[in-house]
C-alpha positions in Angstrom: 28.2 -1.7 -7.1 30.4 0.3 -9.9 28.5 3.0 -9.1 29.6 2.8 -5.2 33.4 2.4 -6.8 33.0 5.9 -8.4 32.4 7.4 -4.8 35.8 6.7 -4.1 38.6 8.9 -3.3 41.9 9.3 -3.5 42.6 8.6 0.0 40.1 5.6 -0.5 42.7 4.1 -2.9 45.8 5.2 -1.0 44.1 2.7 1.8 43.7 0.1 -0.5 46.9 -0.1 -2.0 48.4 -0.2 1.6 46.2 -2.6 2.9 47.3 -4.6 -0.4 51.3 -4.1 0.5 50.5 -5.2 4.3 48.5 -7.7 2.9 51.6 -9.4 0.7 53.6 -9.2 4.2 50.8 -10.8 6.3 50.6 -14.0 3.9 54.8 -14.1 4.1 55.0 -14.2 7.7 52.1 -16.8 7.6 54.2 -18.7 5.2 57.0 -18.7 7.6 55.2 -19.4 10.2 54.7 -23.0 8.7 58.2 -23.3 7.4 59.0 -22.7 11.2 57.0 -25.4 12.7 57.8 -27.7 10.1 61.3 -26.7 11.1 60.8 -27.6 15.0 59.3 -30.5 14.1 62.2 -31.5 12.5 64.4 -30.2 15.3 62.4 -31.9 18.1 63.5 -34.9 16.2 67.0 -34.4 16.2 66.8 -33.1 20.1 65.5 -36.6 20.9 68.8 -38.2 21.0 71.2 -35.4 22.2 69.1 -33.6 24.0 70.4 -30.3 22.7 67.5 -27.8 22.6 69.2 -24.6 21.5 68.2 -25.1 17.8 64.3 -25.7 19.4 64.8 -21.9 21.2 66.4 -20.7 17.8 63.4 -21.7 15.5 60.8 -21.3 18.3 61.8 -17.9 18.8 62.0 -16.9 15.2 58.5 -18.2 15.0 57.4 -15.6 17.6 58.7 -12.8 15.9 56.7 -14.0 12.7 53.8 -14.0 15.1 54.0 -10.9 16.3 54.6 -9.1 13.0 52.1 -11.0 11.1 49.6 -9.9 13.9 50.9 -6.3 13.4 49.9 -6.8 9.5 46.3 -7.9 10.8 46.0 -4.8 13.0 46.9 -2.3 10.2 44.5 -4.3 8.3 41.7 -4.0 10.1 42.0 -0.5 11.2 42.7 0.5 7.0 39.6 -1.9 6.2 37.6 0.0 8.7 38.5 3.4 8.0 37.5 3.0 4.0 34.6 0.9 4.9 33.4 3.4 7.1 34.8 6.4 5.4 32.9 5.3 2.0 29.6 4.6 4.3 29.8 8.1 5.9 30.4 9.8 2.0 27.1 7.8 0.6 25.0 8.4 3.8 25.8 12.2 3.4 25.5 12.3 -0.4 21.8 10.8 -0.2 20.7 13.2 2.3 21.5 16.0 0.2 20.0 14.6 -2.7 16.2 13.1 -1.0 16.6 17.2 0.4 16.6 17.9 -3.3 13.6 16.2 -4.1 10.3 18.0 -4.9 7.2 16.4 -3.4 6.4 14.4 -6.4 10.2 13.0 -6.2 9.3 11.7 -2.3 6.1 10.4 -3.5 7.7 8.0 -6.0 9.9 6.6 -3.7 7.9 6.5 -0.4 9.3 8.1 2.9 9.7 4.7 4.5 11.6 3.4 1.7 14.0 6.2 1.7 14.6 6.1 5.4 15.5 1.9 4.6 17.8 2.8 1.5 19.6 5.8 3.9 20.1 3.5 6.8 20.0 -0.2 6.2 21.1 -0.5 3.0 24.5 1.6 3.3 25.0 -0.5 6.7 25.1 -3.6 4.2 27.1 -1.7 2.1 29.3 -1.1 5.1 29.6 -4.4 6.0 30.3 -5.9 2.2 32.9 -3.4 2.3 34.6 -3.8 5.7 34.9 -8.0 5.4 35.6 -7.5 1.5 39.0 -5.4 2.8 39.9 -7.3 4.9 39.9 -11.0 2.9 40.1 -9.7 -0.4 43.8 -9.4 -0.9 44.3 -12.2 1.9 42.5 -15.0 0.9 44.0 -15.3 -3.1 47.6 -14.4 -2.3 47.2 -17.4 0.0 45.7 -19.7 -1.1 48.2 -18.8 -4.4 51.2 -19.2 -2.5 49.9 -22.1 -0.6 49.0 -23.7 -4.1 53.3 -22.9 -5.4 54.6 -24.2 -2.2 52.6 -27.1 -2.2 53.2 -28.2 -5.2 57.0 -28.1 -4.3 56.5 -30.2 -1.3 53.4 -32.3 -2.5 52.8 -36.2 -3.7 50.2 -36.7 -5.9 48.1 -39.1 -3.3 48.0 -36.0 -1.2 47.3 -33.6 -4.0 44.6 -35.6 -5.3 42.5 -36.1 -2.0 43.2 -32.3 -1.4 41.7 -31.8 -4.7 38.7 -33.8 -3.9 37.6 -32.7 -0.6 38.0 -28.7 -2.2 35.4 -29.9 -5.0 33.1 -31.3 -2.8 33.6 -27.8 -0.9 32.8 -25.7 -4.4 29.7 -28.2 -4.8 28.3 -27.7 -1.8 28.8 -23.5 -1.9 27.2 -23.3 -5.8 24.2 -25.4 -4.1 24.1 -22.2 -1.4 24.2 -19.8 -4.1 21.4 -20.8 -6.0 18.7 -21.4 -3.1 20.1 -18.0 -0.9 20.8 -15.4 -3.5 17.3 -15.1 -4.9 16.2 -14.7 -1.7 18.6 -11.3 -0.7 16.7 -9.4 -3.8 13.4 -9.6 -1.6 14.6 -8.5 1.7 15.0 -4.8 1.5 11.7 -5.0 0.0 10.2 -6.5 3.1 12.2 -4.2 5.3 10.5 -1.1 3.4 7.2 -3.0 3.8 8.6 -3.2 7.6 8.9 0.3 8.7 5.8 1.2 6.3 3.3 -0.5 8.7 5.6 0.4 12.0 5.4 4.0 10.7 2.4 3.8 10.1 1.3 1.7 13.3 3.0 5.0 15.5 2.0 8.3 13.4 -1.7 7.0 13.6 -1.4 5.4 17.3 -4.2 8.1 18.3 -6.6 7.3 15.9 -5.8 3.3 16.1 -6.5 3.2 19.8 -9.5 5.5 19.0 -11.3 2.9 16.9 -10.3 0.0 19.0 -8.2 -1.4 16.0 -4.5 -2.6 17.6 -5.9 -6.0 17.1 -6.5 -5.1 12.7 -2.9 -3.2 13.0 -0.9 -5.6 15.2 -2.4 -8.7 11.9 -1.2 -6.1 9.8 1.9 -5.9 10.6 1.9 -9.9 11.8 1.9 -10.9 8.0 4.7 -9.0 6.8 6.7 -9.5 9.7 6.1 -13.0 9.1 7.1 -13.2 5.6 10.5 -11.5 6.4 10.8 -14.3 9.3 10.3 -16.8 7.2 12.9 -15.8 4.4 15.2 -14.8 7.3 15.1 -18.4 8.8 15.3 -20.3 5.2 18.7 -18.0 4.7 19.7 -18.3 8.2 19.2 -22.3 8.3 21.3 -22.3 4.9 24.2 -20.3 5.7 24.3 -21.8 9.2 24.8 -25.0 7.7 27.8 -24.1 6.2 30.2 -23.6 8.5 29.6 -26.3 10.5 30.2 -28.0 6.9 33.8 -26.3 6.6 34.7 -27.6 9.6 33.6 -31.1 8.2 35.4 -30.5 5.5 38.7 -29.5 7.3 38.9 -32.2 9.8 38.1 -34.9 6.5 40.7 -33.7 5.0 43.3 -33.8 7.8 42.6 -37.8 8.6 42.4 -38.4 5.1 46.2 -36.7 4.6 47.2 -38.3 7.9 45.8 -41.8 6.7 47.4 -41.5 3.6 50.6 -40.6 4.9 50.4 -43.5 7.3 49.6 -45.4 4.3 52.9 -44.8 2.3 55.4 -44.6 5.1 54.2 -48.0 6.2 57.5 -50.4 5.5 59.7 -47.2 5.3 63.0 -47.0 7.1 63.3 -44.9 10.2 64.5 -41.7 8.7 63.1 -41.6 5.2 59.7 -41.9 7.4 60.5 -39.0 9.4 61.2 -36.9 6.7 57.7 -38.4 4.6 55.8 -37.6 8.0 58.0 -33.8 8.0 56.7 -32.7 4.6 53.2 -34.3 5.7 52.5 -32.3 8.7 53.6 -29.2 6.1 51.0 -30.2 3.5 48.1 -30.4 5.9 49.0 -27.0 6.8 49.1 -25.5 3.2 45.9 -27.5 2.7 43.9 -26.1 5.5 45.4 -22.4 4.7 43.6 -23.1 0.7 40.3 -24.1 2.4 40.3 -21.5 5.1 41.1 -19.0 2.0 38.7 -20.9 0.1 36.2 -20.3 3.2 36.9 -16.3 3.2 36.1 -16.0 -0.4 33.0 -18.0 0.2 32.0 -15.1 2.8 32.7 -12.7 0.7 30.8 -13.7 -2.5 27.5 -14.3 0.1 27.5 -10.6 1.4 28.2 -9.2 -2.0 25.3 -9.9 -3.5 23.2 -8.3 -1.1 25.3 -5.2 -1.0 24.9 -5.4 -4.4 21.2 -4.9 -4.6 20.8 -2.7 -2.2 24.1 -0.1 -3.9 21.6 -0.4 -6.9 18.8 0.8 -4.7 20.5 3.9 -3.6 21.7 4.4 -7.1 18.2 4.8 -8.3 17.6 7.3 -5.6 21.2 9.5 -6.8 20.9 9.2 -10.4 17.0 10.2 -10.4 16.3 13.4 -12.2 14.5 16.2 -9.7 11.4 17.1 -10.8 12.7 20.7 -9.6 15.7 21.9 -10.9 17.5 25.3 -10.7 18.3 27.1 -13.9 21.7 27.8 -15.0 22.2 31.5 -15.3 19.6 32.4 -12.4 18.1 35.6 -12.2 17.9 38.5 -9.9 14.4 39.4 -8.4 13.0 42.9 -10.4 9.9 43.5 -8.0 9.0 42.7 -4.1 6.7 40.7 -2.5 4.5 40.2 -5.6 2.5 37.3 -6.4 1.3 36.3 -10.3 -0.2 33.6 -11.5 -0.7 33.9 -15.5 -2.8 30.5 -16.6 -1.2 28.4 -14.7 -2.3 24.7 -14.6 -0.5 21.7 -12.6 -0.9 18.1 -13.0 0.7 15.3 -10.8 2.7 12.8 -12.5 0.4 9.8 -14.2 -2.5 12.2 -14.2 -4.5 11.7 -17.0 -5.4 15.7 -16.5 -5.1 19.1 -14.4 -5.7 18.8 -11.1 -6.0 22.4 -11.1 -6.2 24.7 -14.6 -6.4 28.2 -16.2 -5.0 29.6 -12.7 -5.0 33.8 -12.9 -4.2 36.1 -10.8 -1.5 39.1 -9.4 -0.8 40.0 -5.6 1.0 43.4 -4.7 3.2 43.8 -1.6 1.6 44.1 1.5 -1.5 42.9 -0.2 -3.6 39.4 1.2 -4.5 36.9 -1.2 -6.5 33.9 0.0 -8.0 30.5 -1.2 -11.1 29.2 -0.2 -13.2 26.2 -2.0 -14.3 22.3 -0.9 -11.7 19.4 -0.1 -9.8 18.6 -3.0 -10.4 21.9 -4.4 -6.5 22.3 -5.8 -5.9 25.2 -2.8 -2.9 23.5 -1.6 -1.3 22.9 -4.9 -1.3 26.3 -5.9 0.2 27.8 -3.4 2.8 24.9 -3.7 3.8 26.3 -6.6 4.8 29.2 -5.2 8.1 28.2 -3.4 8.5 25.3 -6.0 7.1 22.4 -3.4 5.7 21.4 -7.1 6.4 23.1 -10.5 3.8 24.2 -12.8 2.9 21.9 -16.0 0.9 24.8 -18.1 1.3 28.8 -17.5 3.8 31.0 -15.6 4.2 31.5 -11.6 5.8 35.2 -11.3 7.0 35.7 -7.8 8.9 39.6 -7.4 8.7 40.0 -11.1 10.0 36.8 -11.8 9.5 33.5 -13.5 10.3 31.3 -10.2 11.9 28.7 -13.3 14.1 31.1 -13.8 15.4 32.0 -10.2 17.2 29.8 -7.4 15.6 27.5 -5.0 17.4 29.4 -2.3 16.8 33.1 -3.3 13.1 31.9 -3.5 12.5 30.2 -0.4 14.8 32.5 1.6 12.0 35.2 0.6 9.3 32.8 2.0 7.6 32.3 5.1 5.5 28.5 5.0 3.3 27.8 7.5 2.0 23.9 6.6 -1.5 23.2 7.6 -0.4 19.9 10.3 2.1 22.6 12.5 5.5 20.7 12.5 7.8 21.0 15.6 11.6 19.4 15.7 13.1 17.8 18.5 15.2 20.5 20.8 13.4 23.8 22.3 11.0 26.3 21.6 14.2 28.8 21.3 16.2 26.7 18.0 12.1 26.1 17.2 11.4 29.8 16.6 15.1 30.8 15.2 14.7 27.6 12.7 15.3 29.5 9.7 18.4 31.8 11.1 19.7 30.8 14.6 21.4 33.6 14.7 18.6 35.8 16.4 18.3 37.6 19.5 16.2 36.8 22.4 14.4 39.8 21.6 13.4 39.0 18.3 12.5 35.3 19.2 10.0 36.8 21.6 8.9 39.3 19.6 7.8 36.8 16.9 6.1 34.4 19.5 3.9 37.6 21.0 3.0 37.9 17.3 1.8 34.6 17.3 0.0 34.6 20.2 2.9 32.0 21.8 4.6 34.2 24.4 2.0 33.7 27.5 2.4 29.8 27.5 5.7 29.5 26.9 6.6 32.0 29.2 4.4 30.1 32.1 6.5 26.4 31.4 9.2 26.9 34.2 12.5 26.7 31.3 10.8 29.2 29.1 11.5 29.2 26.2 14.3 27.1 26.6 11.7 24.2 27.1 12.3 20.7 25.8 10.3 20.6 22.3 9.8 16.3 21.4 10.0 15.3 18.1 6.8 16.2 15.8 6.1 19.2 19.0 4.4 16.0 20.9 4.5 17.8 24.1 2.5 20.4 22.8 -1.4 20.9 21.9 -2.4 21.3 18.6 -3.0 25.4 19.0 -0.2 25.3 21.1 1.8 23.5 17.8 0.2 26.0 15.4 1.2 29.0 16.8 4.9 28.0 17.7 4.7 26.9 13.8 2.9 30.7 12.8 6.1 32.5 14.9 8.9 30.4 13.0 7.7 31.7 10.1 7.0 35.5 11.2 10.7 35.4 12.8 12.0 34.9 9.1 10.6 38.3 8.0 10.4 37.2 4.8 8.7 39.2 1.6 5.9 36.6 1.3 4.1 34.7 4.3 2.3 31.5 3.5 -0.1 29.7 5.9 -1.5 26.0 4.4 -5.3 26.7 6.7 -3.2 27.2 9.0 -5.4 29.1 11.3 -8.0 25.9 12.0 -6.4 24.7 15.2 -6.9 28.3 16.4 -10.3 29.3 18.0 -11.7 32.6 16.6 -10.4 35.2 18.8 -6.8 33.7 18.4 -6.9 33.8 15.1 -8.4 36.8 14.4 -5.6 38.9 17.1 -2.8 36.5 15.4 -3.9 38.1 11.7 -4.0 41.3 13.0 -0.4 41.4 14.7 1.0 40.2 11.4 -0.9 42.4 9.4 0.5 45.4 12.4 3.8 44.0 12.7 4.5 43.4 8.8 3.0 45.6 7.0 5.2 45.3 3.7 4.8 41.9 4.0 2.3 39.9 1.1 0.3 37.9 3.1 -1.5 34.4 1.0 -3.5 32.1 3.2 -5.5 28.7 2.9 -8.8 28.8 4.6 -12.0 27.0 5.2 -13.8 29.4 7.9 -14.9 32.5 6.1 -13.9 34.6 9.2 -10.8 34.3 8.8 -10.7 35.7 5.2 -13.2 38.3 4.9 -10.5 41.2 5.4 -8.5 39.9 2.4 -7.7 41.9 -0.9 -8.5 39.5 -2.8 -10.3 36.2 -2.6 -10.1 33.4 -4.9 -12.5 31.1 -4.7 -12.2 27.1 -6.1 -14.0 24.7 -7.4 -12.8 21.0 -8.7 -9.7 22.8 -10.0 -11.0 25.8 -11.5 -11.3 29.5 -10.4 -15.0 30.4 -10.2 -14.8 33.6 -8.3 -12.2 36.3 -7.7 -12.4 39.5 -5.5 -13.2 41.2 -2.6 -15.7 39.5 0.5 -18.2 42.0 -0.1 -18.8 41.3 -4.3 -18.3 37.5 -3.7 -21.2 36.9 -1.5 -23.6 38.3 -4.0 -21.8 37.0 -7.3 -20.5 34.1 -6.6 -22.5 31.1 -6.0 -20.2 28.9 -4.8 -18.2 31.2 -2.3 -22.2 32.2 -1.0 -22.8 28.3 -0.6 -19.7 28.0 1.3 -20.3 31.4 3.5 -24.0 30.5 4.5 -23.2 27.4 6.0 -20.9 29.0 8.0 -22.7 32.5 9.0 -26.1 33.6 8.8 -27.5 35.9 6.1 -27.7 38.7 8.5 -23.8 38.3 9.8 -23.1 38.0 6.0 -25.1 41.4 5.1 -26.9 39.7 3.1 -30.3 40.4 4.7 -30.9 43.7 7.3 -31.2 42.7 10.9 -34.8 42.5 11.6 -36.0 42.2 7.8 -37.3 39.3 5.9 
């Protein structure tokens, strides 16, 4: 939780120490609220025989006023506790956004999505909560029970102090008890919750694919055992802490009959008036005694959310003081070329590997040029070009990108060069419109539809009756796969940008869309370097250059034409696809 008290601010301390000074105040007027009854009590006493009630109107009304401005201390309390609460709550929320958007894709792997999403949202609302009752009874509850402890003193007999004493131990007893069998259990519950949202997540991104196979009855057991184990150690912590108040209260009323019986017990054979005044500083001690438990009580809250905030600020710590696997450099450079691709033996392994996924990488692009990657599943396609925009850095070799080492260049200069297309098209919840103009929101209508015509996107958004002002759901939902794809292709062509990726980004298109959407991009940016990800050879036969992969390695390199006849590999791939004829590998006609 240190960690958490670094966030603070100045203003976060200017609340505190005010909520401290209107904390001081609210304990003195509580204080004087029991001098004042004590003092009716007494006056009630002295009414009975004259029947003069101005001094009960006096004391009565002074109590009042203690009322009122001791529940004016509360109110500034609780608005102070809420604001720093909150205000610290709102500072780490925003802090670990910025960082998780930090992270490379090796960083999110190590952490999982759904764990993140659990330590950004759940665990800073327990942080919140720790925070919010910790303000508002952490200054209250000692100075009581402090100034309760002085006064009673001064007004106490030792019977009375003793069975005070006795019914707090049994009180500390029955809290360390608590302690030991409920803290353990905190430490395992934001586990559980990640485990939680893992098979819910899980359960909903795959719902098509579940209810394809028949298998809601595998996921819903799935999900049925962890749910279960975070039910049970909800209901062993819930049946523990429940039992505790109605303990306090136990505790409270014991302690009243017992100060009541032993005050009965010493003013029996007691004159008239010494009684009255025995019975006088009784009725005061029961008050100071219940004002230490209640304290006692608050404290006790306290010290059972803490722990659990505890864990899960140590959670969120590991997530802010983790080192990016992608960093930018100090002194950044300035780009020397433009829209140039180079790979110099360039190799990448992911973390725990015991070698290269992909090795001995080589290769240059020149503007305007198109580069693309063929080769089987798990070829390494889509961890090169990951290294381009630094998705992933390189562990061996150099990735020049405009002349420079992208090492040695911002994150924000090199992306804001980039146009990424990912292979499973990605919508965001809003409309086609802030869809297209994701990357600068700032553009015209015009060049919105000018990017979508590109892509092949204009005719079916232009048929929905809001246009392009169309509702988009979250993950594009609402929209076929093609449809997805090509909304996905124009976000990235509105960018302009020096270098256009597509991750097979083409395979939800059919073969006419794909070929017209290649050749409006190649028409409408010519200057642009174009690198894409395929698996039909169609779509890359016009390419400059080809590279074709094999179990991380670069077997082939070149043109269509030299690739079919040299490369075995790339052939393999091409024939299965086309015939020998359509690959001019054989005349039409011939054997």
């Amino acid at each position: 939780m240190s960690y958490v008290f670094k966030k603070f601010t100045w203003k976060n301390w200017l609340c505190v120490a005010a909520i401290f000074l209107l904390t001081i105040v609210q304990v003195f007027f509580t204080m004087r609220i029991v001098d004042k009854v004590t003092e009716i009590t007494e006056a009630i006493a002295n009414a009975i025989g004259t029947s003069d009630t101005s001094a009960i109107w006096q004391k009565g009304g002074l109590m009042v006023a203690c009322a009122a401005a001791l529940c004016a201390c509360q109110v500034g309390v609780q608005f102070l506790a809420s604001y720093t609460a909150s205000n610290i709550a709102t500072r780490l929320r925003d802090e670990l956004y910025v960082k998780v958007n930090k992270f490379a894709l090796s960083d999110l792997a190590g952490f999982s999505t759904e764990s993140l999403i659990t330590r950004s949202t759940n665990d800073i609302q327990n942080i919140h909560m720790a925070f919010l009752y910790a303000f508002r009874t952490i200054f209250v509850a000692p100075i009581t029970m402090v100034w309760s402890i002085i006064k009673l003193i001064r007004t106490a007999s030792a019977p009375l102090t003793i069975s005070t004493a006795v019914w707090l131990v049994l009180l500390i007893i029955v809290v360390v008890v608590l302690m030991i069998l409920v803290m353990p259990r905190f430490n395992k519950t934001q586990k559980l919750m990640d485990d939680l949202n893992v098979a819910s997540r899980e359960n909903l991104t795959g719902v098509r694919v579940v209810r394809a196979f028949n298998a809601e009855e595998y996921q819903e057991g799935k999900f049925e055992v962890v749910n279960e184990s975070y039910t049970r150690l909800m209901v062993f912590v819930g049946r523990a802490v429940a039992l505790f108040t109605p303990f306090v209260m136990f505790v409270m009323m014991g302690l009243t009959l017992s100060l009541l019986w032993i005050t009965a017990f010493i003013i029996n054979g007691m004159g008239v008036a010494e009684a009255a005044n025995v019975f006088k500083n009784s009725n005061s001690f029961v008050m100071l005694a219940s004002q230490i438990i209640m304290s006692f009580v608050l404290l006790i809250t306290i010290m059972i959310l803490w722990p659990r905030a505890c864990v899960c600020a140590n959670r969120i710590k590991e997530v802010m003081l983790h080192k990016e696997s992608v960093q930018d450099p100090e002194n950044p450079k300035e780009f020397t070329e433009k829209g140039t691709i180079e790979f110099k033996d360039v190799g990448f392994a992911y973390p725990g590997a015991d070698k290269e996924s992909v090795s001995h990488v080589t290769f240059k692009v020149k503007q305007g040029e198109t580069i693309a990657f063929i080769g089987a599943t798990g070829s390494g396609k889509t961890t090169i070009i990951n290294m381009i925009p630094r998705f992933a850095d390189a562990t061996s070799g150099e990735v020049f990108v405009d002349g420079v080492n992208v090492k040695e260049v911002s994150q924000e200069s090199l992306r804001n060069i980039i146009g990424y297309t990912p292979q499973r098209g990605f919508l965001f919840k809003g409309n086609v419109r802030e869809n297209i103009a994701f990357s600068n929101p700032n553009l015209t209508n015009d060049e919105i539809i000018e990017a979508a015509k590109i892509a092949e996107a204009d005719s079916f958004v232009s048929a929905k009756r809001e246009g392009y002002d169309s509702p988009v759901a979250q993950g594009g939902t609402n929209f076929s796969g093609g449809q997805k794809q090509r909304l996905c292709i124009a976000r990235s062509v509105a960018k302009k940008p020096e270098i256009l990726i597509f991750d097979d980004s083409f395979s939800a298109l059919d073969y006419k869309t794909d070929k017209v959407v290649r050749g409006n991009i190649k028409n409408s940016l010519p200057g642009t370097t174009r690198v894409i990800i395929a698996q039909r050879v169609g779509t890359i036969m016009d390419a400059d250059q080809i590279v074709v992969l094999d179990k991380g390695e670069v077997v082939g390199l070149g043109k269509h034409e030299d690739l079919v006849r040299n490369c075995p590999v790339y052939q393999e791939i091409a024939l299965s696809q086309l015939s020998e004829e359509e690959l001019g590998l054989k005349k039409k006609g011939g054997k």
